[in-house]
mmCIF file as Biopython writes it, N, C-alpha, C and O atoms, coordinates in Angstrom:
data_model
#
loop_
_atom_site.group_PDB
_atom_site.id
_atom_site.type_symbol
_atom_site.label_atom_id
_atom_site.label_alt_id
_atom_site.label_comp_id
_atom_site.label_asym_id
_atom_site.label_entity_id
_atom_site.label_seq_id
_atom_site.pdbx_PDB_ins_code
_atom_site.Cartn_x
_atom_site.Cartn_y
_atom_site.Cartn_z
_atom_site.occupancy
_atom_site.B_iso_or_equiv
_atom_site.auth_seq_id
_atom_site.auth_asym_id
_atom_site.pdbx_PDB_model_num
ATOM 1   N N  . UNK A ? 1  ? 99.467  95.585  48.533 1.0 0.0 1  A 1 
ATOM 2   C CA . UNK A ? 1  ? 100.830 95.125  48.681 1.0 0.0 1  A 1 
ATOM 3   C C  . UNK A ? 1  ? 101.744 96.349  48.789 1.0 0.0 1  A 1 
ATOM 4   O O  . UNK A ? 1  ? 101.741 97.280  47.985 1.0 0.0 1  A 1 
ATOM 5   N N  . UNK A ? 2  ? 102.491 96.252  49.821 1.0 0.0 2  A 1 
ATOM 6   C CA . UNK A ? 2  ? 103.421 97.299  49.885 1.0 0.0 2  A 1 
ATOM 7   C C  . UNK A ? 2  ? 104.813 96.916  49.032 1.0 0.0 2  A 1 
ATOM 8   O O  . UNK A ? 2  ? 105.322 95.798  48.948 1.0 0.0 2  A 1 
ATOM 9   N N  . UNK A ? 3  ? 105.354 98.355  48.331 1.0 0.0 3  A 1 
ATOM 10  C CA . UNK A ? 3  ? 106.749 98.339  47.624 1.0 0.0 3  A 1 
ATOM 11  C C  . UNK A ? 3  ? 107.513 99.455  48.721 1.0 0.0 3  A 1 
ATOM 12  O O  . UNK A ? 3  ? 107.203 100.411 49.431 1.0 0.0 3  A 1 
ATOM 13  N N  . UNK A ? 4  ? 108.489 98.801  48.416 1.0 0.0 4  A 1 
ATOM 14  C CA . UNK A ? 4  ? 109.598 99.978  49.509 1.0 0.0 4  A 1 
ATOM 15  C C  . UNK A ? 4  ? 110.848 99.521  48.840 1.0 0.0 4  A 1 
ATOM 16  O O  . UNK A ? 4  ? 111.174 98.601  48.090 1.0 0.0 4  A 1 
ATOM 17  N N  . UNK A ? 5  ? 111.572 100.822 49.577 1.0 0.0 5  A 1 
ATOM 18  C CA . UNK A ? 5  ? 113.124 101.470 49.293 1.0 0.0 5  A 1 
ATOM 19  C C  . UNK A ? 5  ? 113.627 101.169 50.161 1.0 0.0 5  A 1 
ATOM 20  O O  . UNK A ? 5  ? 112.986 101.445 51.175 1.0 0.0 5  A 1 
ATOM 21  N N  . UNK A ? 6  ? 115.424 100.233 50.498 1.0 0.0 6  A 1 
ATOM 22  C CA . UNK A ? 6  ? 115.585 100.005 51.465 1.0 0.0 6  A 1 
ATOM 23  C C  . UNK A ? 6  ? 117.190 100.285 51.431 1.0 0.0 6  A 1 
ATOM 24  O O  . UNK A ? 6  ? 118.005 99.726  50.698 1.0 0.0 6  A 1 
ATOM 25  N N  . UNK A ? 7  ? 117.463 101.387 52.504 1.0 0.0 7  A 1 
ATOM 26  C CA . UNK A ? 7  ? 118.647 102.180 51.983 1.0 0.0 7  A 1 
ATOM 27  C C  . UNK A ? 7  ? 119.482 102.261 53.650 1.0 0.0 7  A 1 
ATOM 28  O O  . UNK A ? 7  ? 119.098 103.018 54.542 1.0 0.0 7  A 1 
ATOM 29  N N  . UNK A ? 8  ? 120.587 101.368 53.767 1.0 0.0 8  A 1 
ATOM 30  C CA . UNK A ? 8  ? 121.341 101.425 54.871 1.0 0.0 8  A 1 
ATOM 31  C C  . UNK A ? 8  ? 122.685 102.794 55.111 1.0 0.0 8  A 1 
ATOM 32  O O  . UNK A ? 8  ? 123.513 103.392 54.424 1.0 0.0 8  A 1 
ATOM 33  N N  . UNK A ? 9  ? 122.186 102.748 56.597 1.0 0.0 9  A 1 
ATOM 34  C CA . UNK A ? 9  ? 123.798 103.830 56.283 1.0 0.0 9  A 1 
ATOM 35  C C  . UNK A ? 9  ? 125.342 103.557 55.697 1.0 0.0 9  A 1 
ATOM 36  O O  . UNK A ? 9  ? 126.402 104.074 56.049 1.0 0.0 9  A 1 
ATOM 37  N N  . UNK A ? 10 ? 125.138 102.798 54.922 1.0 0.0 10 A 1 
ATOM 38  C CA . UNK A ? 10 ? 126.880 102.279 54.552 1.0 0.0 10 A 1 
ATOM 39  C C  . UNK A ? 10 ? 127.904 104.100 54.752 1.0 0.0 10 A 1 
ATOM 40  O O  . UNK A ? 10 ? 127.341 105.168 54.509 1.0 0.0 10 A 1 
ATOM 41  N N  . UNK A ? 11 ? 128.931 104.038 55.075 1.0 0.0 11 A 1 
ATOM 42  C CA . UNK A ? 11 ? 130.076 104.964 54.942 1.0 0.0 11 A 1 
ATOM 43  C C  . UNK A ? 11 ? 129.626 105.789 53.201 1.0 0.0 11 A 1 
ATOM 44  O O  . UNK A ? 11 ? 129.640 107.005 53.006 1.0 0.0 11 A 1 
ATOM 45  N N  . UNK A ? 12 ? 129.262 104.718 52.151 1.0 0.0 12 A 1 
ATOM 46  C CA . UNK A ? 12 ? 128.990 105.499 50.949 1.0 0.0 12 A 1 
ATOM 47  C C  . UNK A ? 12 ? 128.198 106.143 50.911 1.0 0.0 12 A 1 
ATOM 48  O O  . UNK A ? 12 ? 128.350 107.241 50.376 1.0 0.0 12 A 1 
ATOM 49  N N  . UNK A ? 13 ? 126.612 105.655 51.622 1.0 0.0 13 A 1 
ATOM 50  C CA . UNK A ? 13 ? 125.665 106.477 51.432 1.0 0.0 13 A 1 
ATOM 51  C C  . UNK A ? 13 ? 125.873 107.697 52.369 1.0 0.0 13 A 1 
ATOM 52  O O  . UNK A ? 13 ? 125.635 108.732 51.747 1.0 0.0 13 A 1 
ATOM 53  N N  . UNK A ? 14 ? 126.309 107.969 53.911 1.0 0.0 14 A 1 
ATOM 54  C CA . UNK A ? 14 ? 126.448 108.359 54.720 1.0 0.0 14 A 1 
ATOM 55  C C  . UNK A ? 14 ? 127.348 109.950 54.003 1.0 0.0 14 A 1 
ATOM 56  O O  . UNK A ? 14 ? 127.073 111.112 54.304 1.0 0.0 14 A 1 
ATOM 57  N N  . UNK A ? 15 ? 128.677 109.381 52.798 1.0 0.0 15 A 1 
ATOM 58  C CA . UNK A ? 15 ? 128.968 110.558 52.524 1.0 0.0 15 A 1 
ATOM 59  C C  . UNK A ? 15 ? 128.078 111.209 51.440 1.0 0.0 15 A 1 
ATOM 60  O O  . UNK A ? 15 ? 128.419 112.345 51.110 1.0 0.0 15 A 1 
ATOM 61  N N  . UNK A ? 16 ? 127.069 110.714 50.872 1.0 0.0 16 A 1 
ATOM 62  C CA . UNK A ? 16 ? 126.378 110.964 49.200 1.0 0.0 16 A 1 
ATOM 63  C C  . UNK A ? 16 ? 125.607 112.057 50.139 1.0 0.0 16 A 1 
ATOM 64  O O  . UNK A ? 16 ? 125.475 113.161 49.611 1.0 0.0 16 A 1 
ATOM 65  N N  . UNK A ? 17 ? 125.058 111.899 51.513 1.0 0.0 17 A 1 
ATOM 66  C CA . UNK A ? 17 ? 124.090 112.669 52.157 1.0 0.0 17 A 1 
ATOM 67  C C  . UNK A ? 17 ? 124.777 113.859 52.782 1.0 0.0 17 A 1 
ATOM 68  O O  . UNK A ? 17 ? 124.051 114.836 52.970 1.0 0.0 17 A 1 
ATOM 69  N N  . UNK A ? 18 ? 126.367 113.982 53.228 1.0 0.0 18 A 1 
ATOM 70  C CA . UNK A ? 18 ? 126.880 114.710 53.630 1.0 0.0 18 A 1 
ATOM 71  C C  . UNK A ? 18 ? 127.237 115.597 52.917 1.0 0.0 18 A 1 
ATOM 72  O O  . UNK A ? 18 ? 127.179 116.753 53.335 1.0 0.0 18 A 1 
ATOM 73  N N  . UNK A ? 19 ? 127.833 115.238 51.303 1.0 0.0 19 A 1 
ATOM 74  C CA . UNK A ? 19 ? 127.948 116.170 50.322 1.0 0.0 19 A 1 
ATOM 75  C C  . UNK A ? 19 ? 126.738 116.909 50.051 1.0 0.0 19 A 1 
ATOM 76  O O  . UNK A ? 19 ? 126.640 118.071 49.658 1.0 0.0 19 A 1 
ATOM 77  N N  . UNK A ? 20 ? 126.184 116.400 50.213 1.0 0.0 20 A 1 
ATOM 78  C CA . UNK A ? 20 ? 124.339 116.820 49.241 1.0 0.0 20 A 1 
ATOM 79  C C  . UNK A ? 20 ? 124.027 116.445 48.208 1.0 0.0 20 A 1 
ATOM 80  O O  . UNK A ? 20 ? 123.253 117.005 47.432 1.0 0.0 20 A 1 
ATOM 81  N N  . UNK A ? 21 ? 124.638 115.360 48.047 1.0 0.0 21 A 1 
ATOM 82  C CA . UNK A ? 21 ? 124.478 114.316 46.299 1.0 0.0 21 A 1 
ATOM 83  C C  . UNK A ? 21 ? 123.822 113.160 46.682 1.0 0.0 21 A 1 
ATOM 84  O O  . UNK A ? 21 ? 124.314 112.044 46.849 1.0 0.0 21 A 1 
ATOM 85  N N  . UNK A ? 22 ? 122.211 113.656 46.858 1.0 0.0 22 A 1 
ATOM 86  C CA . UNK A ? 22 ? 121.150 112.522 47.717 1.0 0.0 22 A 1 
ATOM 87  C C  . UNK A ? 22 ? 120.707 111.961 46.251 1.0 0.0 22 A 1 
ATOM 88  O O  . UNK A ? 22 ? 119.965 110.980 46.218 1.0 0.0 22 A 1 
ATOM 89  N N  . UNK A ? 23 ? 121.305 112.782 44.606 1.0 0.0 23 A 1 
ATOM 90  C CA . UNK A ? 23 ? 120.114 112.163 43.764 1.0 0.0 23 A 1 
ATOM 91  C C  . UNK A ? 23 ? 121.220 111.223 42.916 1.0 0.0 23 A 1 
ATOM 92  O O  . UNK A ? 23 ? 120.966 110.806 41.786 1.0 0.0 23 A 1 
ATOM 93  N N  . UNK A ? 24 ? 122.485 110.947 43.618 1.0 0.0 24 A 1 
ATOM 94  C CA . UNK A ? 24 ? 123.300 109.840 43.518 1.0 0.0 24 A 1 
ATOM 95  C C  . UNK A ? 24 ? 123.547 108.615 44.258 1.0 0.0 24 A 1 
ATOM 96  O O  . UNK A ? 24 ? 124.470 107.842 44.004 1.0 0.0 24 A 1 
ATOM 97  N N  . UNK A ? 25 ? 122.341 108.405 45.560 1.0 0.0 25 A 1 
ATOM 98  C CA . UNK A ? 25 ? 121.978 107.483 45.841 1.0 0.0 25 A 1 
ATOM 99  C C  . UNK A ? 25 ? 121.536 106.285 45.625 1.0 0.0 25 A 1 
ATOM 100 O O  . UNK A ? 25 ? 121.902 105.212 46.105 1.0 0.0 25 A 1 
ATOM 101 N N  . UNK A ? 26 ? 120.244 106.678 44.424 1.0 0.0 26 A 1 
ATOM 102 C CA . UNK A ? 26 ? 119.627 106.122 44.237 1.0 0.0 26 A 1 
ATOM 103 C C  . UNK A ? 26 ? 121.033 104.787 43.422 1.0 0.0 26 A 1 
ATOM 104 O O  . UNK A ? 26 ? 121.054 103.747 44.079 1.0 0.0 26 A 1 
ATOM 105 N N  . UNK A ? 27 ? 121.920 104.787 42.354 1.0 0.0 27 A 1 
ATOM 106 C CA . UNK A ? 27 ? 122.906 104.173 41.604 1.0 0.0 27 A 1 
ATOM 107 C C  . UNK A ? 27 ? 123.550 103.406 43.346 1.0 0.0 27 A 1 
ATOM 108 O O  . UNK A ? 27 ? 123.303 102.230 43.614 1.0 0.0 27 A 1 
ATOM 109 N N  . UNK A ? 28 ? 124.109 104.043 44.029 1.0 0.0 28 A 1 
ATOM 110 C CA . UNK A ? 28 ? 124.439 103.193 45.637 1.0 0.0 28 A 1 
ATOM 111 C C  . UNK A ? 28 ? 123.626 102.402 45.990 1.0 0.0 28 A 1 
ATOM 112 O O  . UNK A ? 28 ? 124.126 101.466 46.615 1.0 0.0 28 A 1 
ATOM 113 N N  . UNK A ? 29 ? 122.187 102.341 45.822 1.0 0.0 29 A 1 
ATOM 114 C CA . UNK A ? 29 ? 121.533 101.925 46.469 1.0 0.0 29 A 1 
ATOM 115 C C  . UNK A ? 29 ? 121.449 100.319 45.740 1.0 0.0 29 A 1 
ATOM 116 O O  . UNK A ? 29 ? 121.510 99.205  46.260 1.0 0.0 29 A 1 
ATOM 117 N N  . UNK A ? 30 ? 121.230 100.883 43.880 1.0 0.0 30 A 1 
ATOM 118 C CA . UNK A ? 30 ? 120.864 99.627  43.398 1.0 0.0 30 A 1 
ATOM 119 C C  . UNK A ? 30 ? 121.963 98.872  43.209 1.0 0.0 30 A 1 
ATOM 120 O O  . UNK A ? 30 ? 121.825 97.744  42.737 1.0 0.0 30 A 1 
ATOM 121 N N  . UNK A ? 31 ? 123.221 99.359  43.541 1.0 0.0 31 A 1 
ATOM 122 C CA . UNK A ? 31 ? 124.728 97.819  43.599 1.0 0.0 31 A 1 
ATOM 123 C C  . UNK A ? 31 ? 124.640 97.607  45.266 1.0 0.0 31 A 1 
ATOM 124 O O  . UNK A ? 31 ? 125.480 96.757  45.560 1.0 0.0 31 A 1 
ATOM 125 N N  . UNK A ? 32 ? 124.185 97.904  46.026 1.0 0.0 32 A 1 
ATOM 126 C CA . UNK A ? 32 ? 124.399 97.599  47.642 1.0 0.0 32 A 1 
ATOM 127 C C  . UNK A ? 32 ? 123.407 96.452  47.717 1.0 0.0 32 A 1 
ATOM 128 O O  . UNK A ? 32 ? 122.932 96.092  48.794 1.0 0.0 32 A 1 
ATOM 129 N N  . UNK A ? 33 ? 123.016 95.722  46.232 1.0 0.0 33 A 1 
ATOM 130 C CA . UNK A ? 33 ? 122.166 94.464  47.148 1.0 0.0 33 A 1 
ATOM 131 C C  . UNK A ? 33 ? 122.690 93.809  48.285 1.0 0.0 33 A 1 
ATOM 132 O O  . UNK A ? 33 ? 122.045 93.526  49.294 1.0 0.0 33 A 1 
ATOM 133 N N  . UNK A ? 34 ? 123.702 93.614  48.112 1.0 0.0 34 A 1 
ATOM 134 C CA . UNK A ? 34 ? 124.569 92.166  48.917 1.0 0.0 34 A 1 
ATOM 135 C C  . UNK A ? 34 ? 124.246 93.130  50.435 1.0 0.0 34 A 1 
ATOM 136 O O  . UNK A ? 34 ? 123.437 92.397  51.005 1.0 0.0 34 A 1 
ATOM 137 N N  . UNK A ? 35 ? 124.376 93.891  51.003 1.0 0.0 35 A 1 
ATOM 138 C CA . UNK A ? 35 ? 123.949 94.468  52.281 1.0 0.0 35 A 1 
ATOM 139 C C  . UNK A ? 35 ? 122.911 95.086  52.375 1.0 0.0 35 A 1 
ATOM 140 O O  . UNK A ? 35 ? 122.853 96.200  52.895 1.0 0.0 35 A 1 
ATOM 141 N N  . UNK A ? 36 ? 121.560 94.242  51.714 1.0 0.0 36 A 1 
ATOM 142 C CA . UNK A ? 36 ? 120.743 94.597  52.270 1.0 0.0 36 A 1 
ATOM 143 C C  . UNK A ? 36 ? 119.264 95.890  51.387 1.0 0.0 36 A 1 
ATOM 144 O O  . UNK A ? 36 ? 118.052 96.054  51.527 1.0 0.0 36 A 1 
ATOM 145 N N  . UNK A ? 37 ? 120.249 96.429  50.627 1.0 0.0 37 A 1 
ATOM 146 C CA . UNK A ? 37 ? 119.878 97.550  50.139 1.0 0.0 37 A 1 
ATOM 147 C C  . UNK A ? 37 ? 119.064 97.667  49.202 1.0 0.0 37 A 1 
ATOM 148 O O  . UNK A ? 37 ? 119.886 97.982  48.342 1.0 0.0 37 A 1 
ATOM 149 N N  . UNK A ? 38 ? 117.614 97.666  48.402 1.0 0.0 38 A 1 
ATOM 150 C CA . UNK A ? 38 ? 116.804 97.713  47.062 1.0 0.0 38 A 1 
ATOM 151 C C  . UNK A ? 38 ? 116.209 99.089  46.917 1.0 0.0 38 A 1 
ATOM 152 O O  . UNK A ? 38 ? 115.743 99.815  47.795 1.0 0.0 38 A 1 
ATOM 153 N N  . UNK A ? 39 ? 116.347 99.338  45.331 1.0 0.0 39 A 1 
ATOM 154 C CA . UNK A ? 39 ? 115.076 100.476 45.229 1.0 0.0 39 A 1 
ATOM 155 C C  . UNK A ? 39 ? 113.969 100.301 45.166 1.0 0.0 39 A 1 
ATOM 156 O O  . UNK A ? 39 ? 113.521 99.186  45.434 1.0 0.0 39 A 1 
ATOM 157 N N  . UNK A ? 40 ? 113.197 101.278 44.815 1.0 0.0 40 A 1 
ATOM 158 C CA . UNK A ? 40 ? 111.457 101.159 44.729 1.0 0.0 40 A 1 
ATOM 159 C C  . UNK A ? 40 ? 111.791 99.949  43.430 1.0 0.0 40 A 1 
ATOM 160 O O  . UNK A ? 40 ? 111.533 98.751  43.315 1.0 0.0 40 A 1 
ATOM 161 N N  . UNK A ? 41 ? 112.284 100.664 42.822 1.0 0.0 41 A 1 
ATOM 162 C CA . UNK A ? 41 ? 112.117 99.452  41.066 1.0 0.0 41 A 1 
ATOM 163 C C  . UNK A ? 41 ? 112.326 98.304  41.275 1.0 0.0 41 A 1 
ATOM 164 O O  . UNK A ? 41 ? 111.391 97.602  40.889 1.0 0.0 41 A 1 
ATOM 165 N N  . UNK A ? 42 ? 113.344 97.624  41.831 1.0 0.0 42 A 1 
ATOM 166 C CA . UNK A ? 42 ? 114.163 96.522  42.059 1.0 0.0 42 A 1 
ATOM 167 C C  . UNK A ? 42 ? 113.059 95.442  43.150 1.0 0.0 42 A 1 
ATOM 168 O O  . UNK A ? 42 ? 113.028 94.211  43.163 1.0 0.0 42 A 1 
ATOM 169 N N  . UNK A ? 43 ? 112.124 96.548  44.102 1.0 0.0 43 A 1 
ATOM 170 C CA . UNK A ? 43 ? 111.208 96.072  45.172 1.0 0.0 43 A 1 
ATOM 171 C C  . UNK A ? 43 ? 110.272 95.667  43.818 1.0 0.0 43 A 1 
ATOM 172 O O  . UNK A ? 43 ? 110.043 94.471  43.641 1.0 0.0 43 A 1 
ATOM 173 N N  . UNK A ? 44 ? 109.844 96.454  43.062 1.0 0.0 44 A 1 
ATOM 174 C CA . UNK A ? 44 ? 108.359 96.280  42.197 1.0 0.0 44 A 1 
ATOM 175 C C  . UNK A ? 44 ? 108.558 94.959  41.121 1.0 0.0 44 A 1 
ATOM 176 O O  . UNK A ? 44 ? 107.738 94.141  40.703 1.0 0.0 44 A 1 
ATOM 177 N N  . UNK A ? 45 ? 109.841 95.107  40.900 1.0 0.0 45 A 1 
ATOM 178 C CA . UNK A ? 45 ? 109.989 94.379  40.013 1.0 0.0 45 A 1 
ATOM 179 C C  . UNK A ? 45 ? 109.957 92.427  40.660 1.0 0.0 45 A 1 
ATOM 180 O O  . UNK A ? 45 ? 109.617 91.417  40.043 1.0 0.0 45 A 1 
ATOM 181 N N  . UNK A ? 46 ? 110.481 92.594  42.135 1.0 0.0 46 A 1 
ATOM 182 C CA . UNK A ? 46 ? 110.787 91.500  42.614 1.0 0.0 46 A 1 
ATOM 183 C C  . UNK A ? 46 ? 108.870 90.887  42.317 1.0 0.0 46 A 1 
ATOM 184 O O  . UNK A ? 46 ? 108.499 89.897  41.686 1.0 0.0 46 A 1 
ATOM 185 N N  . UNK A ? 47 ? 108.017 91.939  43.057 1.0 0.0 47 A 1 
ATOM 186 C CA . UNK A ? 47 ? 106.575 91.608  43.144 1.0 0.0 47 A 1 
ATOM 187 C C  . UNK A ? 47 ? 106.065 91.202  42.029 1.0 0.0 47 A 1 
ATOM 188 O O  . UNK A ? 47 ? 105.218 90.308  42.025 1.0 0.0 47 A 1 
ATOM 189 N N  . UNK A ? 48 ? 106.574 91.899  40.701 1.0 0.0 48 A 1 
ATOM 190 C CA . UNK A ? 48 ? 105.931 91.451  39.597 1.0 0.0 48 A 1 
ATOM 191 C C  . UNK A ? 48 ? 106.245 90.007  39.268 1.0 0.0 48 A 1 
ATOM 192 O O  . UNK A ? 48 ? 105.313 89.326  38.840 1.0 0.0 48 A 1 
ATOM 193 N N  . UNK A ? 49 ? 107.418 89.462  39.409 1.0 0.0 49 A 1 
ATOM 194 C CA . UNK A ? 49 ? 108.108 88.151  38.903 1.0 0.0 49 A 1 
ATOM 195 C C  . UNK A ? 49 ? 106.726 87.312  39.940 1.0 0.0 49 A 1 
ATOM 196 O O  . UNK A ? 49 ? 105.859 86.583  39.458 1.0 0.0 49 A 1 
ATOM 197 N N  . UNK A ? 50 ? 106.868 87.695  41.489 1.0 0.0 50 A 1 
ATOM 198 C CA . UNK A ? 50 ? 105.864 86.909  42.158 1.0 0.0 50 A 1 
ATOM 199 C C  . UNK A ? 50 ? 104.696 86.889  41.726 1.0 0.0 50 A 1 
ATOM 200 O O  . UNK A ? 50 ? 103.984 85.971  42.133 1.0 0.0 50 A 1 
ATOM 201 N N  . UNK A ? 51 ? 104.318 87.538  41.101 1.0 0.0 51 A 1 
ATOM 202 C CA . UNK A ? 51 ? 102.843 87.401  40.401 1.0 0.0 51 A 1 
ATOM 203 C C  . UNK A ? 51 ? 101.788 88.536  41.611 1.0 0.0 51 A 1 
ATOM 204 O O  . UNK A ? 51 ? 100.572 88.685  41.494 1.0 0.0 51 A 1 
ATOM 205 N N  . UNK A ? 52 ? 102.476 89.060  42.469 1.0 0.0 52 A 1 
ATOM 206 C CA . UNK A ? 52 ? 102.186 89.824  43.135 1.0 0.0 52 A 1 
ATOM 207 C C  . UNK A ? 52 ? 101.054 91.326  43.122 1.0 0.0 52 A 1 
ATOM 208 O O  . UNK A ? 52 ? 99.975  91.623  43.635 1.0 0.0 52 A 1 
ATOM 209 N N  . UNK A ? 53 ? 101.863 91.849  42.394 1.0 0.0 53 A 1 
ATOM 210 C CA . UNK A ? 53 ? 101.871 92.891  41.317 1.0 0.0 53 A 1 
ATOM 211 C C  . UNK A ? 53 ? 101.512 93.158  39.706 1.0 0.0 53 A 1 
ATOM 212 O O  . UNK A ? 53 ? 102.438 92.884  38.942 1.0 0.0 53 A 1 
ATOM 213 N N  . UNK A ? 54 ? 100.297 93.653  39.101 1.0 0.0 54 A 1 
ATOM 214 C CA . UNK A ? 54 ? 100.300 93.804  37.863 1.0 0.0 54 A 1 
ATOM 215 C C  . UNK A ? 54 ? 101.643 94.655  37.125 1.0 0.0 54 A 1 
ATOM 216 O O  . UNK A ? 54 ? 102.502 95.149  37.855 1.0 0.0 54 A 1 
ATOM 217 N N  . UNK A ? 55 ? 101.726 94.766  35.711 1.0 0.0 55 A 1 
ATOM 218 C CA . UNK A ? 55 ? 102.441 95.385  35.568 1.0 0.0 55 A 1 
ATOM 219 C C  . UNK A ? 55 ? 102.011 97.032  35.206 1.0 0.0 55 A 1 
ATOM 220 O O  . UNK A ? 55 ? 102.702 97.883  34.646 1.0 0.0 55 A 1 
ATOM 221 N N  . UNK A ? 56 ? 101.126 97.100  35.544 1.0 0.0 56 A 1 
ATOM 222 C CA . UNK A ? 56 ? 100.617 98.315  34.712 1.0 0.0 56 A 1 
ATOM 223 C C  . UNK A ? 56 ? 100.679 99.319  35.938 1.0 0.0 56 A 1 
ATOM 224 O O  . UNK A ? 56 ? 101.058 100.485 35.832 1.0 0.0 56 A 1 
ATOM 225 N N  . UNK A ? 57 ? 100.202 98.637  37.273 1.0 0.0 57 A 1 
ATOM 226 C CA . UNK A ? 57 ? 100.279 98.970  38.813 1.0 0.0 57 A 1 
ATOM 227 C C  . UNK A ? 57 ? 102.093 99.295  38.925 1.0 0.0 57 A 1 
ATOM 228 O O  . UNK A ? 57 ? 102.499 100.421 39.212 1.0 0.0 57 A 1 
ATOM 229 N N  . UNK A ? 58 ? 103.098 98.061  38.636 1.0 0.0 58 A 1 
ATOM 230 C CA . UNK A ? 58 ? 104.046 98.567  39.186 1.0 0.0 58 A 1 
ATOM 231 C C  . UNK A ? 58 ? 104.978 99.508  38.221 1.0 0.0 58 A 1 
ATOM 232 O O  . UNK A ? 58 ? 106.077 99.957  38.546 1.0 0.0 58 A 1 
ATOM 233 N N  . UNK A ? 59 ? 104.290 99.724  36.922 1.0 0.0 59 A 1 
ATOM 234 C CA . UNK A ? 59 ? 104.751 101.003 35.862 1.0 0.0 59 A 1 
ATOM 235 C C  . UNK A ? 59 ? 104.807 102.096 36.612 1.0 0.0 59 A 1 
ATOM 236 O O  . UNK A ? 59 ? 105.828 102.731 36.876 1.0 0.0 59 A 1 
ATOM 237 N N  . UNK A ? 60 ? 103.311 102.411 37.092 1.0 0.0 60 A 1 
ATOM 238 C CA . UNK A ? 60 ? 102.479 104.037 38.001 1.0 0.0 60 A 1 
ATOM 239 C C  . UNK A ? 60 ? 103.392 104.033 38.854 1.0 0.0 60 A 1 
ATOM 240 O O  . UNK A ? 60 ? 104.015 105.088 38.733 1.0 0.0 60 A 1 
ATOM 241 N N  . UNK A ? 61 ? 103.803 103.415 39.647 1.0 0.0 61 A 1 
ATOM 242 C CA . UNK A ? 61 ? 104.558 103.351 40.810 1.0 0.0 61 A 1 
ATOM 243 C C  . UNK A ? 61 ? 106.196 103.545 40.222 1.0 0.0 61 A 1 
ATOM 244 O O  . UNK A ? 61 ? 106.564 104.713 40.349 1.0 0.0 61 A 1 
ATOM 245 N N  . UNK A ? 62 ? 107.000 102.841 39.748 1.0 0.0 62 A 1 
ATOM 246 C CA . UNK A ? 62 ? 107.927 102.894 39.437 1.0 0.0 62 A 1 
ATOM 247 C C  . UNK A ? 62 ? 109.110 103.949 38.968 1.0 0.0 62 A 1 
ATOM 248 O O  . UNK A ? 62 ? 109.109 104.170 37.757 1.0 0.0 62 A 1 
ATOM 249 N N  . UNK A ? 63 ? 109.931 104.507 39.599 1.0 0.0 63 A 1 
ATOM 250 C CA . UNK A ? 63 ? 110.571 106.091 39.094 1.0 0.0 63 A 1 
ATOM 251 C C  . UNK A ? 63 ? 111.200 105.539 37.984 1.0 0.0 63 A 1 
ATOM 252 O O  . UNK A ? 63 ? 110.071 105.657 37.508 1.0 0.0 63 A 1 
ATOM 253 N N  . UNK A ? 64 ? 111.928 105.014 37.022 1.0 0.0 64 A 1 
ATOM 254 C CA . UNK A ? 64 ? 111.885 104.541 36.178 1.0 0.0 64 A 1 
ATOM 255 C C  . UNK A ? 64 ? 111.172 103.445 35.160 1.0 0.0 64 A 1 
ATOM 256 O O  . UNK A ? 64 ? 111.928 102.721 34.513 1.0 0.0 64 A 1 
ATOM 257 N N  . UNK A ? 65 ? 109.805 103.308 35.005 1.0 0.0 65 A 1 
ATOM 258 C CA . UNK A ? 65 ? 109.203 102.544 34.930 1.0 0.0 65 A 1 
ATOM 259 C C  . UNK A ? 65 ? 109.550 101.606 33.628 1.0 0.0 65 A 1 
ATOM 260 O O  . UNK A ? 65 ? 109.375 100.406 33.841 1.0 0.0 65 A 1 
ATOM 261 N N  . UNK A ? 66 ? 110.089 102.012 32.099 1.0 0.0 66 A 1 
ATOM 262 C CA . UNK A ? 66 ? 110.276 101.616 31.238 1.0 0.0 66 A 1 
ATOM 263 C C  . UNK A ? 66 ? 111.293 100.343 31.331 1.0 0.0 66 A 1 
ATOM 264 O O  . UNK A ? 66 ? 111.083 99.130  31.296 1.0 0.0 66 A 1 
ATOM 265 N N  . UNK A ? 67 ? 112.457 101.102 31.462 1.0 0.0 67 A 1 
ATOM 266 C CA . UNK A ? 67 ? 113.852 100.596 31.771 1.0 0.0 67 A 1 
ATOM 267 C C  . UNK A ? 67 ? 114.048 99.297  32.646 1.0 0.0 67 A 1 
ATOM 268 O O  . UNK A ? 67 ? 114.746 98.317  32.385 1.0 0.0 67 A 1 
ATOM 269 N N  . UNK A ? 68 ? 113.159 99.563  33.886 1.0 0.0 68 A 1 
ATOM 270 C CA . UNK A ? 68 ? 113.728 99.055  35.003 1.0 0.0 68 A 1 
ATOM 271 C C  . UNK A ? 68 ? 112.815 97.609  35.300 1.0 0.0 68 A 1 
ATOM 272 O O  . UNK A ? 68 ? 113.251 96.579  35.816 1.0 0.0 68 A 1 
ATOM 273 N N  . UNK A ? 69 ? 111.567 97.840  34.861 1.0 0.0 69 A 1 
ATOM 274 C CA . UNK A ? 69 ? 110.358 96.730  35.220 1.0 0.0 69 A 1 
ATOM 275 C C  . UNK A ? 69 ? 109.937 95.982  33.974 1.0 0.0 69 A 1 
ATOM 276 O O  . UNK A ? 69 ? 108.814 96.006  33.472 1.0 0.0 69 A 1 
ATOM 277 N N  . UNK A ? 70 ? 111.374 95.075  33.391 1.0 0.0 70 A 1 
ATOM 278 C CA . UNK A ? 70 ? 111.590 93.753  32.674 1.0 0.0 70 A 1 
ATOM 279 C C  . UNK A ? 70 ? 111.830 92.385  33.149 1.0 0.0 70 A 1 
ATOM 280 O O  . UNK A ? 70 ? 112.787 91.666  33.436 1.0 0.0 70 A 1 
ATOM 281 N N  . UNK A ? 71 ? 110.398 92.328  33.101 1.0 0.0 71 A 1 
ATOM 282 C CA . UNK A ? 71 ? 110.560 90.483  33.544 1.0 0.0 71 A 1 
ATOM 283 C C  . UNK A ? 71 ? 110.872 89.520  33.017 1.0 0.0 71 A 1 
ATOM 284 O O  . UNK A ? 71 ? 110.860 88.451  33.628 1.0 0.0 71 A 1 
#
């Protein structure tokens, strides 16, 4: 099963990349649901609720794994 990051050019992200503040994206990325936008966590976590995904699989994977992958 694939997890992915899904990160549009909005004007916000467009300037986070122009400044060089790419590791303030990631916070853009996870309020931009409504257009489109998820992180790796937010992807893993969706899989785990589906029964998709173990949790121990989408921990390894997860850049925040503790915090973020509560079902």
């Amino acid at each position: 099963m694939a997890a992915h990051e899904i990160v549009i050019g909005t004007p916000a992200i467009r300037h986070l990349i122009r400044e060089d503040k790419a590791a303030l994206m990631w916070s853009a990325i996870q309020t931009a649901a409504s257009v489109g936008m998820q992180t790796l966590d937010q992807c893993l976590k969706d899989l785990l609720a589906k029964g998709l995904a173990t949790r121990e699989d989408a921990r390894l994977k997860a850049k925040m794994p503790e915090s973020r992958l509560q079902v």
